[in-house]
gemmi code that builds the backbone of each chain (N, CA, C; Angstrom):
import gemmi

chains = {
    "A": [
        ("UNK", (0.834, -1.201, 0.000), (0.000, 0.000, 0.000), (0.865, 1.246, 0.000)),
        ("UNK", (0.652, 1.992, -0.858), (1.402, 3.689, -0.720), (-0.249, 5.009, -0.036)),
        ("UNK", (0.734, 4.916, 1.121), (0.534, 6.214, 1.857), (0.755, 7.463, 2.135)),
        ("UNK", (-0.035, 9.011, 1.132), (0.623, 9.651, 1.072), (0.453, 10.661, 2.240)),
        ("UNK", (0.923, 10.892, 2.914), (1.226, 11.692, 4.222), (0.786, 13.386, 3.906)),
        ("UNK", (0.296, 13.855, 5.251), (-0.965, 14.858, 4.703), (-0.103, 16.013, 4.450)),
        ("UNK", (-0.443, 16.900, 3.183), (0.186, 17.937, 2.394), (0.455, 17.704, 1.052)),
        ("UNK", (1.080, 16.475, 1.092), (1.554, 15.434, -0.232), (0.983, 15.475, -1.616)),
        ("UNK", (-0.313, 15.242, -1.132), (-1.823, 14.902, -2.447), (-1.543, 16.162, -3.160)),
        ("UNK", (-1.904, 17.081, -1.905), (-2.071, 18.561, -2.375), (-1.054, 19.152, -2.955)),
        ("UNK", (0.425, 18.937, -2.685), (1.295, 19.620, -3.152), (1.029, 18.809, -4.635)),
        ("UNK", (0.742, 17.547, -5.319), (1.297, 16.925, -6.335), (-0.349, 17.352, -7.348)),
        ("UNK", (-1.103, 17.837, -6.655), (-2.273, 18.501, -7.536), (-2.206, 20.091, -7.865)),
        ("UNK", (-1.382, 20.729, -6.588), (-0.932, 21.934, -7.444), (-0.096, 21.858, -8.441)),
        ("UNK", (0.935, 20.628, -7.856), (2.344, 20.901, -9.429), (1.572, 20.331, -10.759)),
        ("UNK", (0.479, 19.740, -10.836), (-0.069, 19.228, -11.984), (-0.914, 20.188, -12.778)),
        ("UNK", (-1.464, 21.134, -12.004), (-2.590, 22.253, -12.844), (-1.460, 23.265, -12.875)),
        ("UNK", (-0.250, 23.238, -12.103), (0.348, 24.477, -12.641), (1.101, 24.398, -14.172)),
        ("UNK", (1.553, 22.649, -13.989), (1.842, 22.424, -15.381), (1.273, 22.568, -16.733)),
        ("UNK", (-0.096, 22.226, -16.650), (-1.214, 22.368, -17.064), (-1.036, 23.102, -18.299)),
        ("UNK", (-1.128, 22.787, -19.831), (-1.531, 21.064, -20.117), (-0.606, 20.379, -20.496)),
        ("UNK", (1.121, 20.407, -19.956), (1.759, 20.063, -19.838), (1.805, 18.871, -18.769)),
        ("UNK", (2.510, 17.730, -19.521), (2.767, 16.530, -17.962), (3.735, 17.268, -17.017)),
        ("UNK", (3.331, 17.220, -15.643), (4.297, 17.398, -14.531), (4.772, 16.118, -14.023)),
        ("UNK", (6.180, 16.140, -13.302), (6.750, 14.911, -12.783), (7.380, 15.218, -11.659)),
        ("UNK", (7.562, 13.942, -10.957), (8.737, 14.534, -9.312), (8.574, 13.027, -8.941)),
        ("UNK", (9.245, 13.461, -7.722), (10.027, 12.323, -7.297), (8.884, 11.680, -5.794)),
        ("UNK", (8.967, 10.781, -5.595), (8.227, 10.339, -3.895), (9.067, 9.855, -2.760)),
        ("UNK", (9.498, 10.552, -1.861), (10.266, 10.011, -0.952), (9.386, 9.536, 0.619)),
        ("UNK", (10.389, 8.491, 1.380), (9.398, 8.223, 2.152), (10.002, 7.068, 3.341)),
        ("UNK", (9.417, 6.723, 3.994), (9.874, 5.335, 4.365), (8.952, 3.896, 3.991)),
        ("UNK", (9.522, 3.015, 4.358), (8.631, 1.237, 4.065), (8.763, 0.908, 4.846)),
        ("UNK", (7.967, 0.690, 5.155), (7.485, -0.395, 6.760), (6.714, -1.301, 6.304)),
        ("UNK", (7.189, -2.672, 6.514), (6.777, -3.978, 6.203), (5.835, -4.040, 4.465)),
        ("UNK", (4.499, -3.432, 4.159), (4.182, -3.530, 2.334), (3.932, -2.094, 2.664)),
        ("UNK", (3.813, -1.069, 3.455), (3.562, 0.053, 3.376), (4.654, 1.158, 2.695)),
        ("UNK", (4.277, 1.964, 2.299), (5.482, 3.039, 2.024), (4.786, 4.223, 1.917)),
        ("UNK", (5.080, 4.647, 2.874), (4.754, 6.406, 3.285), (5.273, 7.517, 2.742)),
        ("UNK", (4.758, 8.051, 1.881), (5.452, 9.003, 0.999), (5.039, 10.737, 2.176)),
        ("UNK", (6.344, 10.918, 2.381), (6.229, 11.985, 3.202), (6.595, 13.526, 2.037)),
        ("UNK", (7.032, 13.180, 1.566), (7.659, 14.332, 0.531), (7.405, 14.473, -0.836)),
        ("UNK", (6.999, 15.004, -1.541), (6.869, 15.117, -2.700), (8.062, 16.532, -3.110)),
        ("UNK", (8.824, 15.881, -3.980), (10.049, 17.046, -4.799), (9.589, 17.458, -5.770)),
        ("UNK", (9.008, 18.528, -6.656), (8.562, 18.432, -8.198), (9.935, 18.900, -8.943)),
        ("UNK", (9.877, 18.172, -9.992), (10.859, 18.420, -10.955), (10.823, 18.471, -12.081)),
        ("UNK", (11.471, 19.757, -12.504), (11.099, 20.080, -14.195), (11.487, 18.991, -15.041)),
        ("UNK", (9.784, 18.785, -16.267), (9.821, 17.604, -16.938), (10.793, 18.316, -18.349)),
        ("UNK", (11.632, 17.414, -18.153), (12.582, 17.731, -19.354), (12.642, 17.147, -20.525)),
        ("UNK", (11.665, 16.275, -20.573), (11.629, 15.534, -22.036), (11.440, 16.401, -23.329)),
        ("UNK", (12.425, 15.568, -24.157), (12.550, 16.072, -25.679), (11.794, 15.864, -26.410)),
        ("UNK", (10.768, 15.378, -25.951), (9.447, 14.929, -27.030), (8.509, 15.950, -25.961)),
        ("UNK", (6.962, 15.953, -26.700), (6.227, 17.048, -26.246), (5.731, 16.628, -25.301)),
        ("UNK", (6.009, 17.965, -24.146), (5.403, 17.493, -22.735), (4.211, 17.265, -22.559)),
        ("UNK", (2.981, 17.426, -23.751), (1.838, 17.541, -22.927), (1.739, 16.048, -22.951)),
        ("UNK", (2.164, 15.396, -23.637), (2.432, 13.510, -23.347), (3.818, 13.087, -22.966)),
        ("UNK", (4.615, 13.214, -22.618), (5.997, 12.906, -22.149), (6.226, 13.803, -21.120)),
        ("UNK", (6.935, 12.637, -20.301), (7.488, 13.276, -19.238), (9.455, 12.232, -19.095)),
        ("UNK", (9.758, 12.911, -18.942), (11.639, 12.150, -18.879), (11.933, 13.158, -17.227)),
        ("UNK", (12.884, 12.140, -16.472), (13.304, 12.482, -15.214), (14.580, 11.997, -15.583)),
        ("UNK", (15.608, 12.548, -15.731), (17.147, 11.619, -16.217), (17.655, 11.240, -14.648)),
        ("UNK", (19.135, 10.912, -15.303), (19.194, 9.971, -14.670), (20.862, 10.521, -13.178)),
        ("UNK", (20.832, 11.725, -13.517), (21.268, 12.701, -12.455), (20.335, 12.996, -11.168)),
        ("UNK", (18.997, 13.325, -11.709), (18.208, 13.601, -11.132), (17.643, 12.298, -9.862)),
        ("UNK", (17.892, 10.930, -10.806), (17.736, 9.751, -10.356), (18.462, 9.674, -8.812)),
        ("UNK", (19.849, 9.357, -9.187), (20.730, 9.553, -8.442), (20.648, 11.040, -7.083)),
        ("UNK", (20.206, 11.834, -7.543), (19.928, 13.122, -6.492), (19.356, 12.361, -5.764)),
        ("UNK", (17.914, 12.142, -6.208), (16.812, 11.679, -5.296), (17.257, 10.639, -4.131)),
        ("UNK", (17.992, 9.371, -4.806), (18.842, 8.565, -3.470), (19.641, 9.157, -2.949)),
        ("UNK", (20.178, 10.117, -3.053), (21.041, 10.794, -2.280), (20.275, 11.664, -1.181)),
        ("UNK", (19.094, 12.597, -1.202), (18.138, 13.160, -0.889), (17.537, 11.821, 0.426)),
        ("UNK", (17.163, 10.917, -0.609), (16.423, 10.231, 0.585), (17.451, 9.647, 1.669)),
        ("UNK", (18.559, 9.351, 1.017), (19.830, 8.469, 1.874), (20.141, 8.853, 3.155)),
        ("UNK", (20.385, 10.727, 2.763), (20.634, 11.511, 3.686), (19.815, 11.575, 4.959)),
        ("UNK", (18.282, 11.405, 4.689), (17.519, 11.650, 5.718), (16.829, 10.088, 6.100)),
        ("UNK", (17.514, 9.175, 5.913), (16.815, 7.876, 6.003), (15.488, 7.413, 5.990)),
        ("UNK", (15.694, 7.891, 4.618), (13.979, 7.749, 4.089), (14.598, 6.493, 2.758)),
        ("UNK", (13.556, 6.325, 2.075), (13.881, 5.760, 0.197), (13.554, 6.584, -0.261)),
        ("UNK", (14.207, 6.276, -1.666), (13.001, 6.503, -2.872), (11.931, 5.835, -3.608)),
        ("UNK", (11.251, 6.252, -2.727), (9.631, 5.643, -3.113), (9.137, 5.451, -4.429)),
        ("UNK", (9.400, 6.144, -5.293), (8.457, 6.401, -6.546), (8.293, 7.893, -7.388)),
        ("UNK", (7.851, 7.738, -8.487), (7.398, 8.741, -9.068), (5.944, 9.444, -9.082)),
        ("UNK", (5.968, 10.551, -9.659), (4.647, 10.677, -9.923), (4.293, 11.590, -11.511)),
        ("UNK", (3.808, 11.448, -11.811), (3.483, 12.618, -13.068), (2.273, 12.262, -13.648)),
        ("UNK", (1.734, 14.074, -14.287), (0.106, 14.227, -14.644), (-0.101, 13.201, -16.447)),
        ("UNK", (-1.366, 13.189, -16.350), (-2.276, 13.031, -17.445), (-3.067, 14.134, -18.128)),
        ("UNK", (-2.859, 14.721, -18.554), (-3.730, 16.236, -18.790), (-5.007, 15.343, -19.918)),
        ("UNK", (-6.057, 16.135, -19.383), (-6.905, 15.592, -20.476), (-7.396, 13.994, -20.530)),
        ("UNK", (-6.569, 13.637, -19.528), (-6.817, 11.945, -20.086), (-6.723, 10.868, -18.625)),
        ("UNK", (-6.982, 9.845, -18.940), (-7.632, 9.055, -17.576), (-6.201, 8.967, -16.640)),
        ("UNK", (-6.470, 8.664, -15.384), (-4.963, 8.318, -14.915), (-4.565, 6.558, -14.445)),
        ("UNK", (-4.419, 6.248, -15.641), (-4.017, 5.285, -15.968), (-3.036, 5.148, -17.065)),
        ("UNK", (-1.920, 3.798, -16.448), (-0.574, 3.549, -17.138), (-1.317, 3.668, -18.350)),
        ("UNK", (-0.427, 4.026, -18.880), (0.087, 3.792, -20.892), (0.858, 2.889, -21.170)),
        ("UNK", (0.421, 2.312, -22.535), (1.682, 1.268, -23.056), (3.286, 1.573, -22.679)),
        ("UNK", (3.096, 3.415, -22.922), (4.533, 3.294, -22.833), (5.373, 4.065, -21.775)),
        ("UNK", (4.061, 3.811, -20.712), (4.770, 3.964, -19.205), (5.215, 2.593, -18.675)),
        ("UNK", (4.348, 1.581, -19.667), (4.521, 0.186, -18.815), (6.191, 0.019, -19.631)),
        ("UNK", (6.695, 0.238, -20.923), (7.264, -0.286, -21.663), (8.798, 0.433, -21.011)),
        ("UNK", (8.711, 1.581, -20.356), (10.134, 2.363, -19.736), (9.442, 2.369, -18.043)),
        ("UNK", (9.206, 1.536, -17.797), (8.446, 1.398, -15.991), (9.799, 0.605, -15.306)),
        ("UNK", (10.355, 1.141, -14.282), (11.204, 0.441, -13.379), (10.759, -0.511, -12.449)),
        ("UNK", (11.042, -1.567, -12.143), (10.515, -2.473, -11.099), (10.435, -1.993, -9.998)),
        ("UNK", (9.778, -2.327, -8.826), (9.658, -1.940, -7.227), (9.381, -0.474, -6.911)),
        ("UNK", (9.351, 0.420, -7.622), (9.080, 1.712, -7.164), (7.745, 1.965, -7.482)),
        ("UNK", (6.791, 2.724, -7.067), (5.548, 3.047, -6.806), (5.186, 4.330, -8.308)),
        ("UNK", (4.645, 3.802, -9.052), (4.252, 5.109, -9.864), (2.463, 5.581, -9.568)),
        ("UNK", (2.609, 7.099, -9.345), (1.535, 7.520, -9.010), (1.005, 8.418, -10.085)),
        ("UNK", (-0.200, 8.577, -10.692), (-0.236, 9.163, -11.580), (-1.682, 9.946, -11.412)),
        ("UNK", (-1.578, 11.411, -11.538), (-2.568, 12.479, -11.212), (-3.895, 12.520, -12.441)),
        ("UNK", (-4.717, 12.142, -12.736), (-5.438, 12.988, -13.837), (-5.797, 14.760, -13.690)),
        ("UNK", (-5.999, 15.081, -14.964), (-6.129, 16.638, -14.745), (-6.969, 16.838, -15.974)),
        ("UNK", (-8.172, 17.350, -15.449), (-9.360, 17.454, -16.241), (-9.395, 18.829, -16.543)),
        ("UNK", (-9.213, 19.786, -18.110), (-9.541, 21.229, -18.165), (-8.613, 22.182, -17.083)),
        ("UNK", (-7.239, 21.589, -16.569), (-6.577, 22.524, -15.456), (-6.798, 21.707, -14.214)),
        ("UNK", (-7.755, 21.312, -14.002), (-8.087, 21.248, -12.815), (-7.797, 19.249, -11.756)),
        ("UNK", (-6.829, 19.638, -11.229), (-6.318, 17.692, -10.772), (-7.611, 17.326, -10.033)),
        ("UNK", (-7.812, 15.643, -10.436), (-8.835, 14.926, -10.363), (-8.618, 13.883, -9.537)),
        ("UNK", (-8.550, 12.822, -10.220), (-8.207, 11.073, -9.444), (-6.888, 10.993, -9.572)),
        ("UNK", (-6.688, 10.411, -8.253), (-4.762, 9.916, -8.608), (-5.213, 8.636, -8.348)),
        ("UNK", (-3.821, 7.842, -9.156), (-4.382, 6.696, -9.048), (-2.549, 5.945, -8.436)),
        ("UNK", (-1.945, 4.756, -8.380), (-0.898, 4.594, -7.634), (-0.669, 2.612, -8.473)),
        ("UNK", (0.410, 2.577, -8.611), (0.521, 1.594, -9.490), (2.224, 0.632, -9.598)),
        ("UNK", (2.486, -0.350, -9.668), (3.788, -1.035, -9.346), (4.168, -1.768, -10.607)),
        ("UNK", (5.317, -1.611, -11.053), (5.228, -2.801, -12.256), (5.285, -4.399, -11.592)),
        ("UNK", (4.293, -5.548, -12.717), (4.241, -6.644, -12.204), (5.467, -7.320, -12.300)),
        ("UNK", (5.947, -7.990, -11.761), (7.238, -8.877, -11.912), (8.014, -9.551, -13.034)),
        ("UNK", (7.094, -9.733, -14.260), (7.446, -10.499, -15.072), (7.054, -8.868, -16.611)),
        ("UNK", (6.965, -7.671, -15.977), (6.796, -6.755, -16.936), (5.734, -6.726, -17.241)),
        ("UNK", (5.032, -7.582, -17.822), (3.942, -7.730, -18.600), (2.926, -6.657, -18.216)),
        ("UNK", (2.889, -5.933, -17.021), (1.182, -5.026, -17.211), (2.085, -4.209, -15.838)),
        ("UNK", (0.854, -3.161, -15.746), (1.143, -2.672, -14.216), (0.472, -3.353, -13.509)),
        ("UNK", (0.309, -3.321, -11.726), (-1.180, -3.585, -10.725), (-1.250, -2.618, -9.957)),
        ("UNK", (-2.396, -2.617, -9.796), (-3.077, -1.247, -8.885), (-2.379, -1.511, -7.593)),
        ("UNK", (-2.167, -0.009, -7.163), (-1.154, -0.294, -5.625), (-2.176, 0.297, -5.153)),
        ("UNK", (-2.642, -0.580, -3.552), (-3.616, 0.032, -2.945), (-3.047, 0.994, -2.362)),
        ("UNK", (-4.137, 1.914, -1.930), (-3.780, 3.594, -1.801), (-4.719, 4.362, -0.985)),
        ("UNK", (-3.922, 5.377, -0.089), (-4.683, 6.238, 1.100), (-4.409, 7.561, 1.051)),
        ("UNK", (-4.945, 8.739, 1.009), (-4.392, 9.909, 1.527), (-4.136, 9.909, 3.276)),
        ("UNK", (-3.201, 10.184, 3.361), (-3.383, 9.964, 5.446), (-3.730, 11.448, 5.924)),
        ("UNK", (-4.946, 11.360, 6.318), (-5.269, 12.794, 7.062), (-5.077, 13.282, 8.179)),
        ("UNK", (-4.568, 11.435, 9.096), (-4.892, 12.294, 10.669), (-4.343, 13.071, 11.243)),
        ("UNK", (-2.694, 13.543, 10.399), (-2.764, 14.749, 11.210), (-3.412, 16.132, 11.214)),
        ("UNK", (-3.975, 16.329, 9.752), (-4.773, 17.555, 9.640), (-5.938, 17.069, 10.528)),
        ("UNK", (-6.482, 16.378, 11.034), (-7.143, 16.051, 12.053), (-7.072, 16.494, 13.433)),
        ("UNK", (-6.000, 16.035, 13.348), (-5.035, 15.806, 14.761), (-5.360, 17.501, 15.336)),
        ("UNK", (-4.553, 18.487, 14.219), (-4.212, 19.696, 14.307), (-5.449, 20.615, 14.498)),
    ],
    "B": [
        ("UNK", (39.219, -9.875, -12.338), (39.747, -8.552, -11.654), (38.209, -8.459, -11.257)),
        ("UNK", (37.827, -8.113, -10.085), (36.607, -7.613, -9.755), (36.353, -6.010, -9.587)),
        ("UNK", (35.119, -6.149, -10.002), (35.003, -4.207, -10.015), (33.187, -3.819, -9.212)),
        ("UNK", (33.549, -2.950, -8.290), (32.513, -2.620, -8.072), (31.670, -2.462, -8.819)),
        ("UNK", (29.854, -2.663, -8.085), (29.114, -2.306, -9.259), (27.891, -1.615, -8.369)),
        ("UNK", (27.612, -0.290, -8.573), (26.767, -0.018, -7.751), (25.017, -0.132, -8.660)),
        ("UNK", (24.471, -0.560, -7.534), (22.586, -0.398, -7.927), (21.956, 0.313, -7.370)),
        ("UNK", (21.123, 0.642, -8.508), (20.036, 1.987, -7.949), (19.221, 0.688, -7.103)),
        ("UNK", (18.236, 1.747, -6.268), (17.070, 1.395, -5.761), (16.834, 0.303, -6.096)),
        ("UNK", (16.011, 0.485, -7.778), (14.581, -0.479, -8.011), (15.180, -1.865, -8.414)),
        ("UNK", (16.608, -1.576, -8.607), (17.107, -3.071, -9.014), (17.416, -4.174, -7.827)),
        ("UNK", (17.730, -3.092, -6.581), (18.132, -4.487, -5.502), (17.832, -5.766, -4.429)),
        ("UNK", (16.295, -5.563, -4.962), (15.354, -6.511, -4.946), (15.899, -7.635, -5.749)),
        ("UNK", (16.846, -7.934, -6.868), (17.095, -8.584, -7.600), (18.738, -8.805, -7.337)),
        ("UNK", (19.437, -8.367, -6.190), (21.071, -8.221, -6.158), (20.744, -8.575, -4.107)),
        ("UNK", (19.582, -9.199, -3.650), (19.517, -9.555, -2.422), (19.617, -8.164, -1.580)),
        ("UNK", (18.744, -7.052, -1.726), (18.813, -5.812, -1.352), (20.226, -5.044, -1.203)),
        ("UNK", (21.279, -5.417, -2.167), (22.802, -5.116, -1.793), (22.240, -4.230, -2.784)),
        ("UNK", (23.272, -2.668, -2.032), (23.451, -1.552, -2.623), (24.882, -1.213, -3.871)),
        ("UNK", (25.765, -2.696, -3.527), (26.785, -2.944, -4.345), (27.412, -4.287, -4.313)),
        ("UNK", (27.655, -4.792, -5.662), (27.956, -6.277, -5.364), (29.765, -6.119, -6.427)),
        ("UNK", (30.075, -7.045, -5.980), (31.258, -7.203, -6.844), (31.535, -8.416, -8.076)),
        ("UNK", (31.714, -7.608, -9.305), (31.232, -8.382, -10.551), (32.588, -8.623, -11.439)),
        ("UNK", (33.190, -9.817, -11.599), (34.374, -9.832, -12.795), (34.407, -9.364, -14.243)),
        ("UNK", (34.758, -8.646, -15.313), (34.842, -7.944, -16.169), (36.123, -7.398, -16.635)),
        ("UNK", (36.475, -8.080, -17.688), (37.825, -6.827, -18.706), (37.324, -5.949, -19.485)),
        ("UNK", (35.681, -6.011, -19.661), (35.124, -5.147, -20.066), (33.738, -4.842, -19.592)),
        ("UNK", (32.947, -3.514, -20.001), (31.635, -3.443, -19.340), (30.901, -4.186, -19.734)),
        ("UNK", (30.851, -4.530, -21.112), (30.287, -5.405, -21.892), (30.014, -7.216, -20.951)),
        ("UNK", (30.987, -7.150, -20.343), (31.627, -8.677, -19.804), (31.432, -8.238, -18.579)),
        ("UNK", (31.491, -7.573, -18.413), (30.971, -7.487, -17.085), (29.488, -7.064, -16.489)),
        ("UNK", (28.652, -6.929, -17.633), (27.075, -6.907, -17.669), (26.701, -8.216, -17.485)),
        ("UNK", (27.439, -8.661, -18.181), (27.029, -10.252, -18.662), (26.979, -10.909, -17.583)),
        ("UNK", (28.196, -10.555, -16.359), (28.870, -11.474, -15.333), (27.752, -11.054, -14.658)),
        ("UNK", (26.919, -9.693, -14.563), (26.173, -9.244, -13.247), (24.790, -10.171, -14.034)),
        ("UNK", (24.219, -9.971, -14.850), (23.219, -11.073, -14.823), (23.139, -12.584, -14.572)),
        ("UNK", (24.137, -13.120, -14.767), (24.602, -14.430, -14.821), (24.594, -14.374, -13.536)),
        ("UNK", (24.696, -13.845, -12.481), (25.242, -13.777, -11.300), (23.626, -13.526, -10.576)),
        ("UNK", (22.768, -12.287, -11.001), (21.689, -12.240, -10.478), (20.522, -11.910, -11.652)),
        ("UNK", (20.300, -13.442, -12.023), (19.282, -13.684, -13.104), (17.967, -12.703, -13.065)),
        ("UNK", (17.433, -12.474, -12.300), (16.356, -11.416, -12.435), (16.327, -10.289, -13.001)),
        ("UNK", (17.996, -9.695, -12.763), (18.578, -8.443, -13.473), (17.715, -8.337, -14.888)),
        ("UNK", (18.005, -9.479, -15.302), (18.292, -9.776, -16.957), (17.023, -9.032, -17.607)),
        ("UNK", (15.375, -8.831, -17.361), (14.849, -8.318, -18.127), (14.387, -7.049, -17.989)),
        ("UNK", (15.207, -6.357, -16.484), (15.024, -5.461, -16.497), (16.078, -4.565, -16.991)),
        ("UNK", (17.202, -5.027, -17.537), (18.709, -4.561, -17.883), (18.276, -4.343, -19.378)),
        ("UNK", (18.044, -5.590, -19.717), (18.167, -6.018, -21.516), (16.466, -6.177, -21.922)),
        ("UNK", (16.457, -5.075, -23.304), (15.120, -5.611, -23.731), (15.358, -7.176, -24.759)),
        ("UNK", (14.218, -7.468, -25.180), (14.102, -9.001, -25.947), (15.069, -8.742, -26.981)),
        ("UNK", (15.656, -8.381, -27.347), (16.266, -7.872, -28.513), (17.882, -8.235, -27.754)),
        ("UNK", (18.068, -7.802, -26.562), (19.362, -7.658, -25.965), (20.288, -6.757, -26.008)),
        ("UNK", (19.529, -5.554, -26.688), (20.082, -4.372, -25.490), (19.879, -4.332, -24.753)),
        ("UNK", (20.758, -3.145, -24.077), (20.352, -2.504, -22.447), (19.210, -1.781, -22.726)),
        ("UNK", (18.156, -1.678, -21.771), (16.612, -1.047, -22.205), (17.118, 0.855, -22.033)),
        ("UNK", (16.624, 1.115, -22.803), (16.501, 2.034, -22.663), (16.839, 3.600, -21.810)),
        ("UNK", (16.293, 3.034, -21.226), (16.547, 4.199, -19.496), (17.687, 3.224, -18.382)),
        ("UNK", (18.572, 2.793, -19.235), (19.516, 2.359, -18.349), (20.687, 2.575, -18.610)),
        ("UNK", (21.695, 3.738, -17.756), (22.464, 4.570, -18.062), (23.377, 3.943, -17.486)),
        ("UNK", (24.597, 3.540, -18.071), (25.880, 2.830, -16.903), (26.883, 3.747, -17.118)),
        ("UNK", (27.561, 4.687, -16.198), (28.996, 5.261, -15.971), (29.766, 3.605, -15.104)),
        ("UNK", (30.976, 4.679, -15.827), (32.469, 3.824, -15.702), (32.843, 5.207, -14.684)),
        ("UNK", (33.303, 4.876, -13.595), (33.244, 6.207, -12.699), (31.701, 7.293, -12.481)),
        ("UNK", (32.877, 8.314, -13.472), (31.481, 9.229, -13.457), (31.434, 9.426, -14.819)),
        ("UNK", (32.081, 8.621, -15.975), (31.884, 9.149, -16.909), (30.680, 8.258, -17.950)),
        ("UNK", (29.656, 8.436, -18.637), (28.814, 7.583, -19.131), (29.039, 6.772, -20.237)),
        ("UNK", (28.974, 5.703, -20.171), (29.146, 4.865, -21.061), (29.561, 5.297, -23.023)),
        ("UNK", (28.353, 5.670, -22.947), (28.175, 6.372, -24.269), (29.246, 7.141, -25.155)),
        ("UNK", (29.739, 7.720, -24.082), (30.862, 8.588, -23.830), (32.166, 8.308, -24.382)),
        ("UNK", (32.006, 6.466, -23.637), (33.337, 5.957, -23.718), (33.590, 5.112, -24.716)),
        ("UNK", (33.491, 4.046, -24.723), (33.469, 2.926, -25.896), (32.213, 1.764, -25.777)),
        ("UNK", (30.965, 2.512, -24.901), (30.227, 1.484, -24.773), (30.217, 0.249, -24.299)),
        ("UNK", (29.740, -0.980, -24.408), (29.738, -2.154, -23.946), (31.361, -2.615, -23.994)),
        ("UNK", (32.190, -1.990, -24.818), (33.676, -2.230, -25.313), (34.668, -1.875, -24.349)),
        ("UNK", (34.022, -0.571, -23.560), (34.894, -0.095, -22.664), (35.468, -1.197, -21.794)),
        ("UNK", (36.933, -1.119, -22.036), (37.480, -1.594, -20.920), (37.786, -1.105, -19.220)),
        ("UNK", (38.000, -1.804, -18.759), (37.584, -1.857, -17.840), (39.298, -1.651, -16.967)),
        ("UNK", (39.547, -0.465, -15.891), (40.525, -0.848, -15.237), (40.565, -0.905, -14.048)),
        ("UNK", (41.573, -1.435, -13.358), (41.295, -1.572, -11.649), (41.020, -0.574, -10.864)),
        ("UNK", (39.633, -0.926, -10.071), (39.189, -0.208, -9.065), (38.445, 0.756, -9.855)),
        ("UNK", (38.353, 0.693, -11.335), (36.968, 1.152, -11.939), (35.591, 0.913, -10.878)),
        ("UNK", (34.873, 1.508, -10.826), (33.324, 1.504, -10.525), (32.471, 1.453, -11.415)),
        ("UNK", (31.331, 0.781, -11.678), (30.252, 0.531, -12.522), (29.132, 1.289, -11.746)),
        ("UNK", (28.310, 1.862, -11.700), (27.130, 2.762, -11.675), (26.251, 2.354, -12.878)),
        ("UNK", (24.606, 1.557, -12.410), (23.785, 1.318, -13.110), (22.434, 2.686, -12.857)),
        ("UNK", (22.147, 3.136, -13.167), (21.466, 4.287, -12.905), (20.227, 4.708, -13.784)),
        ("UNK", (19.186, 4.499, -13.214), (18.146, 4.518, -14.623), (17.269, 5.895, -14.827)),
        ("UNK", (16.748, 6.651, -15.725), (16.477, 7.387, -16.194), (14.695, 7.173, -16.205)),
        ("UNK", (14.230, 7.885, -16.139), (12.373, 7.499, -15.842), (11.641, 8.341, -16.930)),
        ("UNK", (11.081, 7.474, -17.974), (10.487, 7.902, -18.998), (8.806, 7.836, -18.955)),
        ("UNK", (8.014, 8.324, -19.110), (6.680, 8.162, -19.512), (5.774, 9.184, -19.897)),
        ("UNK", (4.658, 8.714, -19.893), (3.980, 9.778, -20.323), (2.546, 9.197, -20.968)),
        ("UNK", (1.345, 9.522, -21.570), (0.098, 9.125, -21.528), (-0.180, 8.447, -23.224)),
        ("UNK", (0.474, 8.979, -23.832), (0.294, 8.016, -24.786), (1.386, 8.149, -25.882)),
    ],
}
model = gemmi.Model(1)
for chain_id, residues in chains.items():
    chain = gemmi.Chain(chain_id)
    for i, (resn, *xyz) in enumerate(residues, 1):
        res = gemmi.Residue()
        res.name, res.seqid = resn, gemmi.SeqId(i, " ")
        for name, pos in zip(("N", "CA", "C"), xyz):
            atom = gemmi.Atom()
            atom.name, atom.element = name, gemmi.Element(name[0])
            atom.pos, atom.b_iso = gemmi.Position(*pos), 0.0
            res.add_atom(atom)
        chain.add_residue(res)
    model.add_chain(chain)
structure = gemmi.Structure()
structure.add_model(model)
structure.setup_entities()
């Protein structure tokens, strides 16, 4: 299950309508505890792909490396990605499944007319072949709490 | 000659959660080979069906990138480091 820790949602639905109708992307940092992984942080990072952003998104592979360094430092992981859908459902694409890394959590925002919608949260299966739905929570209680 | 080989993250589920294993190689080429042979799971996330390296998988020799150098050809010298490092592509259609 990916748990995104309260602020999180919200920060990764502003970076998506600000992109807007451009794909936005960033990074998920966090800890794992036993199938859980708590994404406490969301980093956004400019989508740099050479093909057109409003369907591509590229995170190289400096940036890669930052991010473990980022999480290393504060003994967290790197959890996963995330980036928008403008216009379109938030669900993998052929050719998110076809450049998808194993074990990391991809989360992916829809964004309807500007405005972020359903996120949805997703793992590649073991043998490549498809994604599976990663079950998924916003955690509120501390805006609760507070 | 063994040469370090460091792994990102998403691969070390497949290297027994080691953040670096040590792999024999006179070249990178041969020494890709040695790290799958060594931890079979690597293999389809390294190499597409075809048998390249997929795509978003960037290997420096130090710090310098493969590409750079002589590719799979690069030789390899002592106390070289291998860095597998992957690059994150997608997008909606």
């Amino acid at each position: 299950m990916i748990v995104l820790a309260d602020g999180v949602l919200t920060a990764l639905r502003m970076h998506a309508e600000k992109a807007y109708p451009e794909e936005c992307c960033g990074i998920l940092l966090g800890t794992l505890q036993d199938d859980t992984r708590l994404v406490i942080e969301a980093r956004a990072l400019d989508n740099t792909s050479p093909e057109p952003r409003r369907r591509r998104y590229w995170i190289g592979p400096e940036e890669y490396r930052a991010a473990e360094s980022a999480a290393n430092s504060r003994g967290w992981q790197l959890l996963g990605f995330y980036h928008s859908h403008p216009d379109h459902p938030a669900r993998p694409s052929a050719y998110d499944l076809a450049h998808a890394l194993p074990w990391h959590s991809y989360v992916i925002l829809g964004v309807e007319g500007g405005r972020a919608g359903e996120w949805t949260a997703w793992v590649l299966a073991a043998d490549r072949s498809r994604f599976e739905p990663e079950a998924q929570r916003e955690e509120a209680r501390w805006r609760i709490e507070c | 000659m063994a040469h370090r080989v460091l792994i990102p993250t998403a691969l070390r589920p497949f290297t027994r959660m080691q953040a670096a294993v040590e792999v024999e190689g006179p070249s990178l080429g041969e020494l890709l080979q040695a790290l799958v042979r060594a931890y079979p799971e690597l293999r389809p996330h390294l190499y597409a069906d075809d048998g390249r390296l997929r795509s978003y998988v960037n290997v420096y020799v130090n710090e310098d990138d493969f590409r750079a150098l002589q590719r799979e050809e690069t030789p390899l010298a002592p106390g070289d480091v291998v860095s597998l490092v992957p690059a994150i592509a997608g997008g909606m259609r």
